[in-house]
N, C-alpha and C positions, 0 to 999 in steps of 0.2 A: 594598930588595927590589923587583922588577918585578912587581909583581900582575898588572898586564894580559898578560903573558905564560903566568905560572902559574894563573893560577884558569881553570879550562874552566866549560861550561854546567853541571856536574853536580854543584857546588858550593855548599855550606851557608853561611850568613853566622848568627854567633850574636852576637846585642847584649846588654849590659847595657842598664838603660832610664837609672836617674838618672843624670847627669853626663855621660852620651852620646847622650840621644837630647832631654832635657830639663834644664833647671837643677835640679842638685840643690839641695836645702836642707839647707844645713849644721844638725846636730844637728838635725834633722825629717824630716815626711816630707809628700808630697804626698799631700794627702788628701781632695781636690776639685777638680776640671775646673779653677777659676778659679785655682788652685795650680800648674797644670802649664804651664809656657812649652816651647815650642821653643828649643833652642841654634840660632845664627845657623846656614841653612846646610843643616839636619838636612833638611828636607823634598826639597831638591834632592837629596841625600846619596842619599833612599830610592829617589826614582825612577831614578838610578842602579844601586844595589843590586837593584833590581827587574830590569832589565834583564840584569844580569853572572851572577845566583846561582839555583838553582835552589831554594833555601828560603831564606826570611830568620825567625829566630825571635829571638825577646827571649825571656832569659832572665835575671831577677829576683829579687834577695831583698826580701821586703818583710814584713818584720816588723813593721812597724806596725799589722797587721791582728792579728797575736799580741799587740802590746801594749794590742788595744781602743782603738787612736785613729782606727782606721776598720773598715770593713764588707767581706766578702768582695764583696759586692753593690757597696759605693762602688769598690772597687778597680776591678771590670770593668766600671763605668760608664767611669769615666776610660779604661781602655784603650780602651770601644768609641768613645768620645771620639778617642783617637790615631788609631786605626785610619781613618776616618773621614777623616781632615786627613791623614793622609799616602796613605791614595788617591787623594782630591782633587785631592794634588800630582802624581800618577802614581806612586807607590809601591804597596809592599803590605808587609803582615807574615801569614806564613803559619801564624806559631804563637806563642804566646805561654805560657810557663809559667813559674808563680811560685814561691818558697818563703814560704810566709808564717809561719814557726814562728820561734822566739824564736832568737836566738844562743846563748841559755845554755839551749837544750836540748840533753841530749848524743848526742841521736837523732837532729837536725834531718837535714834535704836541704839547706840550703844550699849556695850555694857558697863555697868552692870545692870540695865534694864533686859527682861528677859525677852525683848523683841525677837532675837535672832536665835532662842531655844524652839523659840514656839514657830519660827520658820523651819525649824531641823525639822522639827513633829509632823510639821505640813506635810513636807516632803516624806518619809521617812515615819510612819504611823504609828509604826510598831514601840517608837520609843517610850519610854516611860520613866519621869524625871526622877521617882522614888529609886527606879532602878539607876541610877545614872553617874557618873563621878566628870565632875567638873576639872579639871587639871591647869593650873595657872601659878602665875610670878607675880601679881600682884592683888591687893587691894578688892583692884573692881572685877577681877576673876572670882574669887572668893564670894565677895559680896553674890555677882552673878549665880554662880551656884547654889546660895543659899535662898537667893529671890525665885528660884524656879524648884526646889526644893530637892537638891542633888547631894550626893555627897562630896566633901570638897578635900584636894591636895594641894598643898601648895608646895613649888619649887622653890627652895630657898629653906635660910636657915629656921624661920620662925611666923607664926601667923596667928593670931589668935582667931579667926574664923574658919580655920581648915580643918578637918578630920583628921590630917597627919601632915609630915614637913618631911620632905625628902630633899636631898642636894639637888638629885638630879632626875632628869624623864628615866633615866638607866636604871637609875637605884631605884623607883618606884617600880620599873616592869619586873625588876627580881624581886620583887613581895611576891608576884602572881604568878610564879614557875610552879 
């Protein structure tokens, strides 16, 4: 696919955060600053994305705050921690919203229910999901973008719900130069 031809200025970017913007931890969760690394890459990635999109928001399950292994407070610590480091770099994230309810509630927001697209919209009007590219590592990222009807990437080697399969958030921002 040609991103750089298709995406105009008026255009959403919606990230997963573990595994695409950060190493995830297999069977855990990040649950302190010192916990959270950068994937190779990501920082160039954003100030790119800052440039091409006219939102960039993270959108999150983090259940670990429902399981009591951390703090709504630790949570938004660490993000204001991201946020931070990917300014620095010349990026920006213009919204960030979580699910932080268990998986085995049968009420949750998670995704890939489009709860937490349609809280970006709230906030944030101008979005528009036709315009929009969903960016994730797995499954319910995909899924997610295709429920709110975005176009989807996925990180990793292969997906059959994604528009395209990049290794990495890096190798996706160099489509868009």
């Amino acid at each position: 696919m040609d991103w750089s031809k298709l995406i105009q200025p008026d255009w959403s970017l919606f990230l997963d955060r573990d595994g695409v913007i950060n190493e995830r931890i297999i069977d855990g969760y990040v649950t302190r600053w010192k916990e959270f690394v950068f994937l190779p890459g990501v920082l160039e990635a954003m100030a790119v994305f800052a440039q091409r999109f006219r939102h960039v928001v993270i959108v999150s399950n983090q259940q670990g705050v429902g399981k009591g292994l951390m703090t709504q407070r630790q949570l938004s610590a660490i993000h204001t921690r991201m946020k931070k480091e990917i300014i620095a770099a010349g990026g920006r994230i213009d919204l960030i919203v979580v699910c932080t309810q268990l998986a085995s509630d049968p009420d949750n927001h998670r995704k890939p229910k489009p709860y937490m697209a349609y809280q970006a919209q709230k906030k944030l009007p101008e979005i528009d999901f036709s315009k929009s590219i969903m960016v994730g590592d797995g499954d319910l990222d995909m899924a997610f973008g295709r429920n709110c009807g975005m176009h989807t990437v996925f990180i990793g080697q292969k997906n059959e719900l994604a528009d395209a399969c990049y290794d990495s958030l890096f190798s996706f921002s160099k489509t868009l130069k």
